[in-house]
C-alpha positions in Angstrom: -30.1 -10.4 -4.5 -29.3 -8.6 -0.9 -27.2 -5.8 -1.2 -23.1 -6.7 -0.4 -21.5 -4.2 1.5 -18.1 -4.0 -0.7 -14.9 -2.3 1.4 -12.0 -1.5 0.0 -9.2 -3.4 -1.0 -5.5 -2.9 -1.9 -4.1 -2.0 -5.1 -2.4 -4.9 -6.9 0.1 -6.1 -6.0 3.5 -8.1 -7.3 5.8 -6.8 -10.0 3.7 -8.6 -12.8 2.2 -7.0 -15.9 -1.1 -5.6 -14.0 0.4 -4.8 -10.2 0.3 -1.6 -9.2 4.2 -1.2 -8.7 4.4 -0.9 -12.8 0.3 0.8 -13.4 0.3 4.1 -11.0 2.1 6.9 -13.5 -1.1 8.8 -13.4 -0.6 8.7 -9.7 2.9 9.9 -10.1 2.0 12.7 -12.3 -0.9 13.4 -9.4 2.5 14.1 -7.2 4.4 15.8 -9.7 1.9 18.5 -9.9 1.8 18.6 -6.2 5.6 18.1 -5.4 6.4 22.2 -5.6 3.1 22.6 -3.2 4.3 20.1 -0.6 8.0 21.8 -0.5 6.6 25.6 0.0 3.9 24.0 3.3 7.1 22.5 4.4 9.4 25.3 4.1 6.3 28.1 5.1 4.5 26.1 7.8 6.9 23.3 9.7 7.9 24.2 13.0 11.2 23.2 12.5 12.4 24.8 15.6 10.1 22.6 17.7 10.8 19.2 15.8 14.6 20.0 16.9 13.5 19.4 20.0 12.6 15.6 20.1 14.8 12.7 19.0 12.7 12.4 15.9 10.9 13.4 13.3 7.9 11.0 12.8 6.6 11.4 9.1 3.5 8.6 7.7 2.3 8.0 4.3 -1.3 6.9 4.5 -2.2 4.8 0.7 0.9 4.3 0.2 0.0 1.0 -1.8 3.3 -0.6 -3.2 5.8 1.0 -5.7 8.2 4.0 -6.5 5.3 6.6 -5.9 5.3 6.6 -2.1 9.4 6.0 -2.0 10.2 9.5 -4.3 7.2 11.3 -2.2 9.1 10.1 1.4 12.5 11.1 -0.4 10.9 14.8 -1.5 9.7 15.8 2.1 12.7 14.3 4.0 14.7 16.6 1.5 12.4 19.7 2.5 12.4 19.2 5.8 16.4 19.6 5.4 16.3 22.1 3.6 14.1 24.3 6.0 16.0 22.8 8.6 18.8 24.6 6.8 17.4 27.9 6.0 16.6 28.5 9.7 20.7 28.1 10.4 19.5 26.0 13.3 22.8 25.2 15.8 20.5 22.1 17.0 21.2 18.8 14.7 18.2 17.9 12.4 16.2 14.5 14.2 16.2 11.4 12.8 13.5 10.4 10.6 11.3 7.7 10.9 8.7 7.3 8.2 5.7 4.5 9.1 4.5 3.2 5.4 0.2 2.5 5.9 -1.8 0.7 3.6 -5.0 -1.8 3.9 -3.9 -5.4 5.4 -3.8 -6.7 2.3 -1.6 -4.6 0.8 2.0 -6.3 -0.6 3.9 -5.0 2.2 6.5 -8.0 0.9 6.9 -6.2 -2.5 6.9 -2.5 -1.0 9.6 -3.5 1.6 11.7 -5.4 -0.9 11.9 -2.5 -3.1 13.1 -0.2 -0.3 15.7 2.3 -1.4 19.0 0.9 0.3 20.5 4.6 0.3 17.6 6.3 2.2 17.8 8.5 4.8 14.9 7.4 6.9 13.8 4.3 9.4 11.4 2.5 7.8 8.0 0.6 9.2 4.6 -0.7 7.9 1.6 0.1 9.7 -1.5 -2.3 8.1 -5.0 -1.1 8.9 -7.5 1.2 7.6 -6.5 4.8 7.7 -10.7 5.7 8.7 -9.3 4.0 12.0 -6.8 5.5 14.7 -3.2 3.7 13.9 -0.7 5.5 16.1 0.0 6.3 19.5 -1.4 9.7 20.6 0.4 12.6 20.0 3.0 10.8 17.7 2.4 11.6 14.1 4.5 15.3 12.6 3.2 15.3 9.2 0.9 13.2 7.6 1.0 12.8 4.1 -1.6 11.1 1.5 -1.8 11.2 -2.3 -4.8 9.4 -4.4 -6.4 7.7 -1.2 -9.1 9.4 0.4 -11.6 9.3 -2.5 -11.7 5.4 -1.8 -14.6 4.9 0.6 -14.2 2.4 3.6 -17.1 0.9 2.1 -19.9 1.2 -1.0 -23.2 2.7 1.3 -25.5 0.4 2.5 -28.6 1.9 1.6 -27.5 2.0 -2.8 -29.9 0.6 -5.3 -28.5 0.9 -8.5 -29.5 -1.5 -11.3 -26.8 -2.5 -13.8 -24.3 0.9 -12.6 -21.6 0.0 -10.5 -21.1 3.8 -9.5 -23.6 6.8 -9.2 -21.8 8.4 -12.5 -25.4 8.3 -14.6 -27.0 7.3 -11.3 -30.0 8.8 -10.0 -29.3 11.4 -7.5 -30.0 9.3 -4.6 -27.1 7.3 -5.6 -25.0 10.1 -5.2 -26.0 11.5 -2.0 -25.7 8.1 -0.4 -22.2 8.2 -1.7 -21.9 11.9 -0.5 -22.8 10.9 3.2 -20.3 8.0 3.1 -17.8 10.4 2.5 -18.7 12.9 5.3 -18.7 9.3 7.9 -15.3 8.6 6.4 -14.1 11.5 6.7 -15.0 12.5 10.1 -13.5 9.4 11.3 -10.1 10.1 9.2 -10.0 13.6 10.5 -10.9 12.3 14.4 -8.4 9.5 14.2 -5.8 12.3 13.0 -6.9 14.8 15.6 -5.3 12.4 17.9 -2.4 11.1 16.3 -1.0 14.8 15.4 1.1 17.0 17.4 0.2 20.0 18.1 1.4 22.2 14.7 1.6 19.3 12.8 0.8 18.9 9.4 -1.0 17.1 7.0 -0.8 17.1 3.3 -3.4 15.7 1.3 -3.8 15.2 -1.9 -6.9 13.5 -4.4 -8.9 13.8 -6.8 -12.1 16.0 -6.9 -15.0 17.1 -8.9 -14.9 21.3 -8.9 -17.8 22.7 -7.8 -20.3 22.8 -10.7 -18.7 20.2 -12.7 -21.1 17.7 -14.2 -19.5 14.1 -13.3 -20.3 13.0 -16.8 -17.3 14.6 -17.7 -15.0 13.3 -15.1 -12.3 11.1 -16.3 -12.9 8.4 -13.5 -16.6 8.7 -13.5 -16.4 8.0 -17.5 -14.3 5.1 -16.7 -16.4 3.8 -14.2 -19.7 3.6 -16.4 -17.6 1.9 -19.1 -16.4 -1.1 -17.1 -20.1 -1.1 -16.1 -20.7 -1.3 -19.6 -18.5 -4.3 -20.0 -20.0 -6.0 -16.8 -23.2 -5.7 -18.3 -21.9 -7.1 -21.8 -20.9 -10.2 -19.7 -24.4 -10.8 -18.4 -25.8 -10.5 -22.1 -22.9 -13.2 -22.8 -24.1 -15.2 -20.1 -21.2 -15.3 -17.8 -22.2 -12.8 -15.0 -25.4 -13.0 -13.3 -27.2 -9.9 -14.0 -28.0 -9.3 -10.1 -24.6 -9.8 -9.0 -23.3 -6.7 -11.3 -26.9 -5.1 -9.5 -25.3 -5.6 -6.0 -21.9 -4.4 -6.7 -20.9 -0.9 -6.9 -17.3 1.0 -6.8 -16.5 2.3 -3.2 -14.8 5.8 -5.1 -16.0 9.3 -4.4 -14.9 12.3 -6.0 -15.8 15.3 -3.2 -16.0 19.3 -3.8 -13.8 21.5 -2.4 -16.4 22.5 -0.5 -17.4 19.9 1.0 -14.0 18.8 2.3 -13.7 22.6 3.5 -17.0 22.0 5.4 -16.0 18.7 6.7 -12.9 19.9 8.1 -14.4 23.2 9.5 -17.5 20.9 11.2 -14.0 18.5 12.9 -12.6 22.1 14.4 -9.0 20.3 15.2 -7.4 21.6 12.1 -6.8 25.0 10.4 -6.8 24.8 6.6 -3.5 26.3 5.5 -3.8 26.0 2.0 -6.3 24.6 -0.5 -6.7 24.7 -4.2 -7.4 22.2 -7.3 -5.0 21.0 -9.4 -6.1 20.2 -13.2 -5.0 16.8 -13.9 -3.1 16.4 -17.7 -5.5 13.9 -19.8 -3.1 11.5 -21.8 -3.0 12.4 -25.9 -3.2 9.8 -28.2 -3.7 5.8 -28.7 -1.0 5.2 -26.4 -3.3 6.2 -23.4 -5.7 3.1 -24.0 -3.9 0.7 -22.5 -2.4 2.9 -19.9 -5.6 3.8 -18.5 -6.9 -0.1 -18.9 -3.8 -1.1 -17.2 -4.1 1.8 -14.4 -8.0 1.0 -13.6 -7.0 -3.0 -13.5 -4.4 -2.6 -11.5 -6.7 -0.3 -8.9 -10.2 -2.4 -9.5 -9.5 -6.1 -9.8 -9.1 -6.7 -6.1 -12.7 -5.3 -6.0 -13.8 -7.3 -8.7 -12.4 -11.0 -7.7 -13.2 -10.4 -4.1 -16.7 -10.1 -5.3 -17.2 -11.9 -8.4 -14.8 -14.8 -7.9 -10.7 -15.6 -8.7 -11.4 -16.7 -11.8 -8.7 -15.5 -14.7 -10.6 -16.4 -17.8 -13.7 -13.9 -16.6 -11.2 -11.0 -15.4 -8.8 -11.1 -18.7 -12.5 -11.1 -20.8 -14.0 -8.2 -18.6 -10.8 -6.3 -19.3 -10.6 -6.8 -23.0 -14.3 -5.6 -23.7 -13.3 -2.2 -21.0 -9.8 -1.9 -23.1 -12.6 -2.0 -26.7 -15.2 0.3 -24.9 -12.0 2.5 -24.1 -11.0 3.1 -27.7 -14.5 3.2 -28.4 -14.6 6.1 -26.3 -11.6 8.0 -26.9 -13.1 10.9 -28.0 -15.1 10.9 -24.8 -12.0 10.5 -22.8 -9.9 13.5 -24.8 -12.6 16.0 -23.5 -13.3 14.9 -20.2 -11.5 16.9 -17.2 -9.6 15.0 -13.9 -9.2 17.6 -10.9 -7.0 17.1 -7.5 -7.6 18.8 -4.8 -4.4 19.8 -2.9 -5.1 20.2 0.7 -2.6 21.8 3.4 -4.0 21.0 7.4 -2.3 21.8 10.5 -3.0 20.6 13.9 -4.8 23.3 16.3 -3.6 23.8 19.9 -6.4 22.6 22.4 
């Protein structure tokens, strides 16, 4: 079968028992361990002298999917932003805030907008589009801010051959590095598209997850998961209900990048100084309890993925998911050792 070019979809959505809204508390403990890092680049690096200047202070949250995550992140940097605001004993009244929420197109923007806090102390607006793409007027943006979305890849490379993987975790290295340099594309575009949107002295806080340099991905929690719902694909083809060159022509659009190579990337863009960097050890769940948390937490982030590709139908997703939940408990053991980095990444715009 010819190679699909996969892109990425949105998280799931709805309230129901596999939407994102009620599966992303590993992304919430992702900002947790962030949250104190995000208030010192905000109290150490804002100009909030020069943001008193204009009638507002324009703040985006690029992945911000749907759920609580992206509302108590918005609530934590409006809060900063006061509270530097504060410190500085500014006689010139703190801006209004405007905060644009951006996910894919087919992200629930119903569901996120519904759940809006009512006592918020913000404008709100959704901006639809890929973030590898320019979404805002030049010159417009004060601080960006993403958390667990730049390790998905616009797209799966064109050039992968990898027979019954759907990732390169136990790929052959070829795999990899075709992964690798769709990272670097997507990332140069993010970084250009930003370039633009940023004032000058603006900031961008980025948050995801990463493999530390030297890490064997074998041991990375996602990469782990990964090779087990491959696992269960391929049990389907045995079973008779996938075709075994579909689950050849599919692969996971994820990449976990170095440190380094994000440093280099942003270095090789030359718009940005990097104010801060450092990785962040992710806590790996104890106990039985974790199983269906992390089956929960990869449906809600992969079945878009999956029926976009492999077809709507219930009966095959509830069965693929059963056999990953098995292969999961199977595994534990495997799980309990592996490691799950973030890397936590402060930018600020350069003057031209």
């Amino acid at each position: 079968m010819e190679k699909v070019v996969i892109e990425s979809v949105a998280m799931n959505g709805g309230v129901g028992d596999y939407s994102y809204a009620n599966n992303s508390s590993l992304q919430r403990s992702g900002f947790e361990a962030a949250k104190s890092l995000i208030h010192e680049a905000i109290m150490e690096k804002l100009d909030i002298k020069h943001l008193c200047n204009g009638n507002s202070i324009r703040i985006t949250d690029l992945g911000c999917s749907v759920g609580p995550n992206t509302f108590i992140a918005v609530e934590n940097i409006v809060e900063a932003i006061e509270q530097r605001h504060h410190s500085e004993g500014l006689k010139l009244p703190l801006p209004e805030f405007h905060v644009y929420f951006n996910d894919q197109l087919s992200n629930d923007f119903n569901t996120l907008f519904n759940s809006l806090p009512l006592e918020r102390r913000y404008f709100a607006a959704g901006v639809p589009g890929s973030f590898h793409t320019r979404l805002f007027p030049e010159k417009s943006i004060d601080l960006v801010y993403s958390l667990g979305a730049l390790q998905w890849l616009s797209k799966v490379p064109e050039d992968v051959v990898n027979i019954g993987r759907i990732h390169y975790s136990n790929a052959p290295s070829e795999v990899m590095e075709a992964y690798k340099g769709q990272f670097s594309k997507d990332m140069e575009r993010f970084l250009d598209a930003r370039a633009k949107e940023v004032v000058h002295g603006g900031l961008m806080v980025l948050s995801f997850p990463c493999l530390r340099d030297g890490q064997p991905y074998s041991r990375f929690l996602v990469g782990v998961f990964f090779s087990l719902l491959g696992s269960a694909l391929m049990d389907m083809v045995k079973m008779g209900k996938v075709d075994q060159t579909k689950v050849d022509a599919f692969d996971v659009p994820f990449y976990a990048a170095s440190p380094k190579e994000v440093e280099a990337l942003v270095e090789r863009n030359g718009h940005f100084t990097i104010e801060r960097m450092e990785t962040q050890d992710f806590p790996i769940l104890q106990g039985k309890g974790a199983i269906q948390v992390y089956s929960k937490h990869n449906r809600a982030c992969t079945e878009g993925l999956i029926r976009q590709y492999f077809g709507h139908d219930d009966e095959i997703i509830d069965e693929l998911f059963d056999l990953f939940t098995n292969k999961l408990s199977e595994s534990f053991s495997i799980l309990e050792e592996s490691c799950m980095n973030f890397v936590f990444v402060l930018l600020k715009r350069k003057q031209d």
